[in-house]
N, C-alpha and C positions, 0 to 999 in steps of 0.2 A: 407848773413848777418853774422858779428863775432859772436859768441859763446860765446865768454870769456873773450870781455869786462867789461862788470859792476865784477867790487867788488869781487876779490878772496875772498874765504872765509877764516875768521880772524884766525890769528893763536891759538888764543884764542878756537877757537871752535873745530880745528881741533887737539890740543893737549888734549881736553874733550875727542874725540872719540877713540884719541891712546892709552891713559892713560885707557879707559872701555876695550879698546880690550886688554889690558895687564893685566888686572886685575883679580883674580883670582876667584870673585864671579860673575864674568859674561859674558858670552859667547860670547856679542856682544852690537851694539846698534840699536835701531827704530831712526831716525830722521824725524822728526816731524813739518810739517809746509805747509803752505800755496800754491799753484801753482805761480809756476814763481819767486819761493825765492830762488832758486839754491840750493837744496836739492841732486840732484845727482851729480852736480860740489861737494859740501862737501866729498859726497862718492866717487867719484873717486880720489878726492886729498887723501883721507883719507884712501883706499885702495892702491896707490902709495904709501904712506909716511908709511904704514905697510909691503907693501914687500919689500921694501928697508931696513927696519928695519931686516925681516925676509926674506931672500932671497931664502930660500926652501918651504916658504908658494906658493900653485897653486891659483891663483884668480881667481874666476867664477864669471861671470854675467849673471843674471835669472832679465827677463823686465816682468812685469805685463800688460798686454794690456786690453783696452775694448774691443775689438772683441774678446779676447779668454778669456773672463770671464766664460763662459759656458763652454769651451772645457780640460777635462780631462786630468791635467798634460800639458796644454795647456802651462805656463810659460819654461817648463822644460823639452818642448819638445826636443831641441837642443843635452840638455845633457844626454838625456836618451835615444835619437831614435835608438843605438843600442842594448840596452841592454835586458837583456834576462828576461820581464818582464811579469808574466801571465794573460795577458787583460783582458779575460777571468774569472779570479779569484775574491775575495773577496775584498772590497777597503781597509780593514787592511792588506790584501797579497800584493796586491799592491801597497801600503805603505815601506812596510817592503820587500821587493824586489828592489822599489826605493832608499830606503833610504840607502839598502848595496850595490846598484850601485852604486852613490854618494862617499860613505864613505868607500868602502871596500880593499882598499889599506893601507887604515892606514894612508896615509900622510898626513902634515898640510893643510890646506884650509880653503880659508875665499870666503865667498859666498856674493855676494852685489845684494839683492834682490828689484828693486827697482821698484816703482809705485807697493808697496804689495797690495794699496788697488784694485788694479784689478786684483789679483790672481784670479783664480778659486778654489773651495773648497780641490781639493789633492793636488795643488800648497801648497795654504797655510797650508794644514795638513802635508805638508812633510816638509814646513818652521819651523813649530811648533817641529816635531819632533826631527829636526837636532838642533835644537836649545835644547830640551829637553833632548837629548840626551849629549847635548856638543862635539860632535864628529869633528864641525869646527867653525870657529868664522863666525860673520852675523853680516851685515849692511844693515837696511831693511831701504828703504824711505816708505813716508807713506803721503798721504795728510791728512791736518787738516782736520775735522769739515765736514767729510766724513763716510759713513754707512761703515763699513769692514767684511769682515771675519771674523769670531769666531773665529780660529785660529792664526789672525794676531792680533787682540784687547787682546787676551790670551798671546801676548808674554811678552808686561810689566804687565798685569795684573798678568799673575801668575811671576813676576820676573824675568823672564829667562832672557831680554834683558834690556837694562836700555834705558829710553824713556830718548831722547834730542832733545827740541824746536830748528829748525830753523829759527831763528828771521828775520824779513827783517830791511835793513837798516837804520842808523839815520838818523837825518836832517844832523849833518855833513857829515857824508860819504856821502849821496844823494849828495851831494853837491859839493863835491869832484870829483865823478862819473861824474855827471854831464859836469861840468867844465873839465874833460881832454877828455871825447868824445867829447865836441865842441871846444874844444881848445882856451877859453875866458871865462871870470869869468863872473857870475853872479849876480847880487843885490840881496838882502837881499826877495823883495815883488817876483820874480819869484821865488829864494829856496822855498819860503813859500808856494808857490800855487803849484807846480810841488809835495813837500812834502805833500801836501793836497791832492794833486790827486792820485797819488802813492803808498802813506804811505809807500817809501821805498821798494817797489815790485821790483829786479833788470830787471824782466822778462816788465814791464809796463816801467822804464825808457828804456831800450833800443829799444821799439817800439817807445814810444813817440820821443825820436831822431831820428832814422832813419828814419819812416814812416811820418815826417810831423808836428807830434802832437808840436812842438818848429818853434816857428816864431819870427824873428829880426825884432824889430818894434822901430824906433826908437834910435839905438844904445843899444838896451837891447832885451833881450830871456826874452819871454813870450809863456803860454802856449794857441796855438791857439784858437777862440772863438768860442768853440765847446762840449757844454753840454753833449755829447757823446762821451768824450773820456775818457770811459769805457777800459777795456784791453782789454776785446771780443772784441768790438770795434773796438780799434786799432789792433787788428789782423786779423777781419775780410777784415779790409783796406788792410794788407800785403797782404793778399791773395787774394785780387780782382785786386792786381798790377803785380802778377805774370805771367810770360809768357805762354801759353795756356799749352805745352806742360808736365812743371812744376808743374801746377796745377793738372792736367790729373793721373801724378804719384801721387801725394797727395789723388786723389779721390780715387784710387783703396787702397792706403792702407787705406784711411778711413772705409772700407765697409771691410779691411781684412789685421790686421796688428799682427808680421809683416811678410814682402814676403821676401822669396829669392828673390837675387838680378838678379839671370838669370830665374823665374818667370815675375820679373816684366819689364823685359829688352823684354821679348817674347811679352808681352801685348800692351806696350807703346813704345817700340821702346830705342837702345841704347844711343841714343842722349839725348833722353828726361831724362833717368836716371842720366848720368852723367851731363845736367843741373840742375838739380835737387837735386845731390849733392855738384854742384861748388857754388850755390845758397843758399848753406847753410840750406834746408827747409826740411831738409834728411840727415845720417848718415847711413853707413852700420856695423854690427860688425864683429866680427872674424872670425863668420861665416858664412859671408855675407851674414848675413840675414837684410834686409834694415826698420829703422824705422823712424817716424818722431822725427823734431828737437826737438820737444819739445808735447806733446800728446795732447794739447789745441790745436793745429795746424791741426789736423786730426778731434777734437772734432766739431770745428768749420765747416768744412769741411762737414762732419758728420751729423751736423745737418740741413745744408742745401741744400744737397741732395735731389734734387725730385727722391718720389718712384719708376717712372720710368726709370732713370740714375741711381740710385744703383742698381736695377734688370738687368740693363745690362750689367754694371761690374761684377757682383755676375756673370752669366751666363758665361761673355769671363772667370772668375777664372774659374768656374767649368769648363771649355773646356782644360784649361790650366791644372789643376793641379790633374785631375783625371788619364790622363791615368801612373802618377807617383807616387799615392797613396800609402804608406806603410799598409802592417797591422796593424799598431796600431790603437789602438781602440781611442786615441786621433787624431788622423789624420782622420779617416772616421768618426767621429763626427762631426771634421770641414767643411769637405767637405760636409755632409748632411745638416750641417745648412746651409752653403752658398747654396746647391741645393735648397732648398726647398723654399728657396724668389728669385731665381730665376727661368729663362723660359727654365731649364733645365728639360728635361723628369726624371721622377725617380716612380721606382717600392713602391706603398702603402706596402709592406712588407719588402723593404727595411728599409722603413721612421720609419715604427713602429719597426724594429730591432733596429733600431738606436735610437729610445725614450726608447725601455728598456734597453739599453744599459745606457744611460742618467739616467735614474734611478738608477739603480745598482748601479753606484758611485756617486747617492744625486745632481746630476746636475739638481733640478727640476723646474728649467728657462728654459734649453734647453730640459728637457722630454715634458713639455708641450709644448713648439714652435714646436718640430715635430711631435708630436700626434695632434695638431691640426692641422698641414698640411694635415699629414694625414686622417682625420679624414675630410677634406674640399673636399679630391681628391674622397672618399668612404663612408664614415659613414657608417663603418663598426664596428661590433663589437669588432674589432682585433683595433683598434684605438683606442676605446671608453676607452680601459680597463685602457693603460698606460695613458690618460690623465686625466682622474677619479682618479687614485693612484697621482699624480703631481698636480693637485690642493688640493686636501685634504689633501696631506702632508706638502701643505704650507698655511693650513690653512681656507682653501676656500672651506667647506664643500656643502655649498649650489649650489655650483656650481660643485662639482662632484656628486651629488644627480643628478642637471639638465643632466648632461649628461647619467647619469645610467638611466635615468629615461625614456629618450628615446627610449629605445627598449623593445620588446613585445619577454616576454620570452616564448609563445606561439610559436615563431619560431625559440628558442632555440635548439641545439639539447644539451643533457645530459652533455657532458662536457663542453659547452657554457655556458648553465644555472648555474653553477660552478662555473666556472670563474667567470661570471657578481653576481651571488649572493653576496661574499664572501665580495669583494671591497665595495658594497651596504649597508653590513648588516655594517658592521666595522663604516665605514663613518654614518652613521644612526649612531651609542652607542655612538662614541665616537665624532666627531667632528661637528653632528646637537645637540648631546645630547636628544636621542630618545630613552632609551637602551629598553623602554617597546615595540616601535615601530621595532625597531632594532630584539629581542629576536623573538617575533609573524612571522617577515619576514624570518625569518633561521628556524624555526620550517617548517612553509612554504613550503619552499626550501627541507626540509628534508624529506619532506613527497611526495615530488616528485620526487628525484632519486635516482635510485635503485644501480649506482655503490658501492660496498663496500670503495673501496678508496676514491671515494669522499664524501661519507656519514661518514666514519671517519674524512675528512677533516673539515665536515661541525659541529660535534661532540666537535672535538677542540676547535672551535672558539665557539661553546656554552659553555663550561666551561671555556674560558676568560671569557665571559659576568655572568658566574656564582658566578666568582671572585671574578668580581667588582661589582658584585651587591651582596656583602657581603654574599653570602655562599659556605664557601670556605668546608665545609661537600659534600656539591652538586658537585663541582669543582673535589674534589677528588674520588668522583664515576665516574664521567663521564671520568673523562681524564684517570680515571687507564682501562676501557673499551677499552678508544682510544690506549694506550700505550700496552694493551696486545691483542690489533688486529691485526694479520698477516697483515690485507690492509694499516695500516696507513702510510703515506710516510712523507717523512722529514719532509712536513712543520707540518701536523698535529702533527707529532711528539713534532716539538718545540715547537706549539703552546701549547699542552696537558701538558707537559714537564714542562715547565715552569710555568706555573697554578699552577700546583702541588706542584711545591719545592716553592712557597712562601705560599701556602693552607698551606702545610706539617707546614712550620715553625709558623703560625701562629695560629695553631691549636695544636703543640706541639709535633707534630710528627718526630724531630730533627733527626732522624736516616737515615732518607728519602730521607733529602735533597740535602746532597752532590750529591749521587746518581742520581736522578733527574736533576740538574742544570748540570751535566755533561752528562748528554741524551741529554737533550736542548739545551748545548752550541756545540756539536757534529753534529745535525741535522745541516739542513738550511734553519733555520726558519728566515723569517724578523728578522730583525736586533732589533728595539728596546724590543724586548722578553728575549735581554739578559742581560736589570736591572731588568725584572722581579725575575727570577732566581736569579740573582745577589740578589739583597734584599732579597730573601729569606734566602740566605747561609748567608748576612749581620746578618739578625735577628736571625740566630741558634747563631753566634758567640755574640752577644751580649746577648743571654741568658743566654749561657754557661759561660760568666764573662770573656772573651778573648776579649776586647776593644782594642786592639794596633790590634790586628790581621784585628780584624773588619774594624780599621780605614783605613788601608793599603790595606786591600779591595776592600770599596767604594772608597778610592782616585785612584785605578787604573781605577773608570770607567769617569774620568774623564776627560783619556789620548784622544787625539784628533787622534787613531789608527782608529778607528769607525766613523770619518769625523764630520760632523758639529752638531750643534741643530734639534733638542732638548736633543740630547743626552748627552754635556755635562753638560746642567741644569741640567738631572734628574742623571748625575754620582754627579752634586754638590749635590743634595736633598739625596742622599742615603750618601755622608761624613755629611752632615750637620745632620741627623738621628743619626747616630755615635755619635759625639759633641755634640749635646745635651746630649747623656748618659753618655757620661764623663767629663760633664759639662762645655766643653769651649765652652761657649755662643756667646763670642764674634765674634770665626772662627763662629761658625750657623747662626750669624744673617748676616755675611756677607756673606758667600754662598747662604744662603736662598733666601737670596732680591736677588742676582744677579741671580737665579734661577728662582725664580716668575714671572718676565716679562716675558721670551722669554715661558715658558710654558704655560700661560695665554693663547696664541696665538694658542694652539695646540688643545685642547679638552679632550687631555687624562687625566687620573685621577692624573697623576703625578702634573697635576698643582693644583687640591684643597689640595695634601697632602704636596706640596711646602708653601703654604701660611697657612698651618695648624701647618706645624713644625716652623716656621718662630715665630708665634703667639705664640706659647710654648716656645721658648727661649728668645723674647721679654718679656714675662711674668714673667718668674725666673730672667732675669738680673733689673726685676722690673722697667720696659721701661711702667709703667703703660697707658697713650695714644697712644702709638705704636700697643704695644699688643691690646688694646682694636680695634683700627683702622683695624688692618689685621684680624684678628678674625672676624671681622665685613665681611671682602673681602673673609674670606675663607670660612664662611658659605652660605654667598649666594653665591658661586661657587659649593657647595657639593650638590649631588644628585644622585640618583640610582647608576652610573658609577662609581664611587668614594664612594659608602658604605661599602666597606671594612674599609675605614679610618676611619668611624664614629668613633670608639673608640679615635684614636688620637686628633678626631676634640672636645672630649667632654674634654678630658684634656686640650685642649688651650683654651677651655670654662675656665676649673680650675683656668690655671697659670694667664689669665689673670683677674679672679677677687681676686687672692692670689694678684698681683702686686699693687690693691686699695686698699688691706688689708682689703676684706672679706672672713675672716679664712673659715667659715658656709658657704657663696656659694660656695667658692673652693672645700670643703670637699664634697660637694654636688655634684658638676659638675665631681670630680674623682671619685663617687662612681657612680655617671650615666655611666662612662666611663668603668667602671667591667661589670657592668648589662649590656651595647650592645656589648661587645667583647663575657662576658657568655652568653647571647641571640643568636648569631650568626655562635658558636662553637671557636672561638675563643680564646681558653685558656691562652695560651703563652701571646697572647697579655691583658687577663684579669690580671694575673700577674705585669705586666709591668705600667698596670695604679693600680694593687697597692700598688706597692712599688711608685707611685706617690701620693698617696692617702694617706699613710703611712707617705711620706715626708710631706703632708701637715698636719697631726698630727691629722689622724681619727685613734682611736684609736679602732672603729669598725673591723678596717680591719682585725684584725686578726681572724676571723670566718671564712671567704673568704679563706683567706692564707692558714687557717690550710687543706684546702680540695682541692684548688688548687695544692699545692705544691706536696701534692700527686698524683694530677692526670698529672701535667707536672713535669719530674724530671730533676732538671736543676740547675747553678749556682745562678742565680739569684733569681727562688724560693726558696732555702734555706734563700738565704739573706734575701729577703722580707720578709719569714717570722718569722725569728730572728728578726727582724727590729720591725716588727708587733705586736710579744709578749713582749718584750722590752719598747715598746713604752705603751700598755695597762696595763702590770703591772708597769709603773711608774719609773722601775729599770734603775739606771742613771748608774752603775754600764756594764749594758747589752748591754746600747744603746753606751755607750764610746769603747766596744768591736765590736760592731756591724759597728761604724764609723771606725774603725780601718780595719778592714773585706774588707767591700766596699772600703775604700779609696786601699786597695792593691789589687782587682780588675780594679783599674781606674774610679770605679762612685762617683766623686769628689764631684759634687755636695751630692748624695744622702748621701755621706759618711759627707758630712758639715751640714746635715741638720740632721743628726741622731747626731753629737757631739753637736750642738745647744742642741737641745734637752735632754739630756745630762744633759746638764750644769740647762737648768731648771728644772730638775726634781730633 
């Protein structure tokens, strides 16, 4: 079948993409559009018509496939399979090892990353970063009105690439198109119905041409009398007319694409390949690595596969491509997924290597498909653990409970019982939202083993839970225990580590924290413990009156070095923290909300303290039914887990009855907001609500202030309580010094609310 019939794409659109790639605020483009609208015809013409322009630019091309949506660096594997990259390491290490493989010549290069939406998660984290970086220009395709990667939906979101709709055809060009593949004009009533059918899809007119879908009836093209012709449809048609052999090679890359071309030549035979390519239903590239014409072609394929014909194919790959297996840890991920649905023998310790392996770099589609293989061949404890961490991290707590829940720690031995605790207790606090049931079950645990190191381990993770259940006094007995215990090992470390430095700052212990967050970021503790820390160091920098520093901060943990969600909602929830306190409302409530969703999904307390700050800047931008709505969402989400935040949550009580303009409940709800951060040991943060409290013109505050300030010494408390005496004695004088004060710290808002004030006094 031609290729390159229907409809070059217009000059008009491909001088759009030369004119973004020349242009100096942006690194590259997304194109954006539908299947079968000729998205990568644009990008290859539009990559030609660039290295012609620039002749020392290298062109690379990275394919996103469905089969290696799960496999680690699976797009990129080509370009990186020599390089000296540490598998083994951390997914920011290998990141950042990828990304100066790539780039570390220095030379120009434009990268055409195309079907992104099937990247796998370090694909598209090293898309993000090369792109973040500017180190080569990028032309990403992308189907429409498709779920993506965080990191691909982040490239126009945070601006880096400039997003361009691929349109499909008009009625005239349909029509046009039309008329020179059949070489006879048309009447007006089949343009119309062929355009009806179509909508201008070039990939749907040239099946309906070839395959049939156009019948001469009467001296006129008309589309045949066939309610099903659909595009699937019509490509199901193609492919149920192909020659056996042709098809054969389509089935196997359906189930594993794509193959080397002397892979798939071993499997099916050389003849069958090169029909297969004269056939047009196949394409191989540079490095002869062989995919289909088009990916609906395999999709199609794909889906109609009986289970027991893809377990066969799965089986003759893995015969084929094991015993040529590289070490990389992307390559033996592949080959365990294809093992493990196939009637290929494989060792339960290998399976469960290869699921924590899956884990480690956030693949937690493919952690759990081989933990539950695993876990089919044994139901063994060594199973149970990685597939318990892979549902609960995507959110499925009640189903990593079922699985914990199945073994009898009665037949534990001591560092089993360990192991299986830890995942149980977590899953319990945070993602059934049990933390009383949760806390009872580690007490438990601790009172039956005797290792030191794992009784440290187990110590840790009670002062997480001590945290979030708002005593962060308890939090810093326990975890300085854990921290000066010879036994503790890294992860108690980070867990303990990081408790501590956000306790520290919340409680006003600012000397502490750097200290600490650099214990915690040093250890290797799970990953997301390091916006705990982070927020802590955030919240010393914002006490101390250092807001640019803060802001640049939280927006580093935003970077997609640490791979996908939830982490970079809660790096947006720790900038949006910031902007609130320096009052750009507008950046908070946009971060927040796009923060909210994907946290909602998690369990962790980052999502009631998302829709808490969200509510507090809705409030001040005086978004009076917004505020009140999310406010409404963030209290019934707050609960034990999330009592740290009480104080935050009682100020967006504040801002949002300041926003209907009731002065008296606001002043009420911020002075409730002192009383549970003082109730809790929370000073720093009693401060914090009241110089909010202060803004809303309680003239009380200053009794609070004067005793605070002393017991936290800090930027911010002096302001406050300048602010505080200012505002009580009346002096308009003090409060116009005071807006002056704040506003050259950066707290914009507070500094516009003490010149208000000001002016009325």
């Amino acid at each position: 079948m031609p290729t390159g019939w229907v409809a070059a794409p217009q000059d008009t659109l491909l001088d759009q993409v030369a004119a973004t790639l020349d242009g100096p605020q942006s690194f590259g483009v997304a194109l954006v559009g539908a299947d079968g609208v000729g998205k990568t015809l644009v990008a290859r013409r539009a990559a030609e018509k660039f290295a012609v322009a620039a002749p020392s630019t290298v062109v690379r091309w990275v394919v996103g496939t469905a089969t290696e949506r799960v496999i680690p660096f699976g797009a990129f594997r080509a370009l990186l399979h020599n390089a000296e990259i540490a598998d083994a390491g951390r997914p920011a290490e290998l990141l950042r090892a990828a990304h100066d493989c790539l780039t570390g010549d220095g030379g120009e290069q434009l990268f055409v990353v195309d079907d992104a939406h099937h990247l796998d998660h370090l694909s598209a984290a090293l898309v993000y970063q090369l792109a973040l970086s500017g180190s080569v220009r990028l032309i990403v395709t992308v189907r429409a009105d498709t779920e993506l990667p965080d990191a691909v939906a982040a490239l126009w979101a945070d601006e880096l690439l400039t997003r361009i709709e691929v349109e499909p055809l008009d009625k005239p060009t349909t029509a046009a198109v039309l008329e020179s593949a059949l070489g006879a004009p048309l009447d007006a009533a089949a343009i119309d119905e062929v355009f009806g059918r179509s909508r201008g899809n070039p990939l749907y007119l040239r099946h309906l041409v070839t395959d049939g879908g156009l019948v001469r009836a009467e001296d006129a093209w008309r589309c045949r009398d066939d309610d099903r012709l659909t595009l699937p449809a019509l490509i199901d048609g193609y492919l149920s007319g192909l020659p056996s052999p042709v098809r054969t090679v389509l089935d196997y890359l359906a189930v594993a694409e794509p193959l080397r071309r002397s892979d798939l030549t071993a499997v099916t035979g050389e003849d069958a390949v090169d029909e297969t390519e004269a056939a047009g239903a196949v394409a191989a590239d540079d490095d002869a690595m062989v995919y289909p014409a088009h990916p609906l072609y395999t999709g199609r394929v794909r889906a109609a596969l009986a289970p027991e014909a893809a377990r066969a194919l799965r089986t003759s790959l893995v015969e084929q491509l094991a015993p040529r297996s590289s070490g990389q840890i992307g390559d033996q991920l592949r080959l365990s997924a294809l093992a493990v649905e196939s009637d290929t023998p494989s060792a339960v310790a290998d399976i469960v290597a290869a699921a924590e392996h899956a884990l480690r770099f956030g693949e937690l589609a493919l952690a759990e498909q081989l933990a539950q293989a695993a876990l089919d061949r044994s139901g063994a404890l060594a199973a149970r653990l990685p597939l318990a961490y892979a549902l609960a991290w995507q959110g499925r707590g009640r189903e990593a409970d079922a699985v914990l829940a199945a073994v009898d720690p009665e037949q534990l031995s001591q560092s089993e019982l360990i192991a299986w605790a830890l995942p149980r207790a977590a899953n319990q606090f945070w993602m059934l939202s049990e933390p009383e049931r949760a806390t009872a079950f580690l007490q438990t645990t601790r009172n039956q083993i005797l290792a030191p190191t794992a009784q440290a381990t187990v110590d840790a993770l009670t002062a997480t839970f001590a945290m979030n259940a708002g005593t962060p006094l308890r939090t810093l007995r326990i975890a300085g225990e854990v921290l000066a215990s010879p036994h503790a090992d890294e992860v108690a470390v980070g867990w303990a580590a990081s408790a501590a430095a956000l306790s520290s700052a919340r409680t006003g212990r600012f000397d502490d924290v750097e200290a600490l967050a650099r214990r915690a970021t040093a250890a290797d503790h799970p990953g997301l413990l390091r916006f705990t820390c982070g927020f802590g160091r955030i919240t010393a920098l914002v006490m101390a009156g250092r807001l640019t520093e803060a802001r640049a901060l939280a927006q580093r943990y935003t970077d997609f070095a640490e791979l996908q969600q939830p982490g970079r909602a809660i790096g947006e929830t720790l900038v949006g923290y910031v902007a609130i306190a320096e009052g750009d409302f507008d950046a908070a409530v946009t971060l927040l909300t796009r923060a909210a969703e994907p946290l909602a999904r998690t369990g962790y307390s980052w999502g009631p303290l998302a829709l808490t700050l969200l509510a507090q800047a809705l409030g001040q931008k005086g978004e009076q039914l917004e505020a009140a709505k999310v406010f409404s969402r963030a209290e019934s989400r707050h609960g034990l887990k999330s009592t740290l935040f009480a104080p935050e949550l009682a100020l967006a009580k504040a801002w949002s009855r300041a926003a209907r303009g009731d002065a008296t409940g606001a002043i009420e709800a911020a002075r409730e907001a002192v009383q549970t951060a003082e109730r809790g040991g929370q000073s720093a943060i009693a401060l914090r609500a009241l110089q909010d409290a202060t803004r809303l013109g309680d003239v009380r505050a200053v009794y609070r202030a004067e005793r605070l300030s002393v017991e936290v010494n800090c930027v911010l408390g002096r302001l406050t309580l300048a602010h505080a005496r200012a505002l009580a004695d009346g002096d308009a004088t003090a409060l116009a010094d005071v807006a002056a004060d704040l506003a050259d710290r950066g707290l914009h808002a507070a500094a516009a609310d003490a010149s208000a004030q000001a002016q009325r006094a």
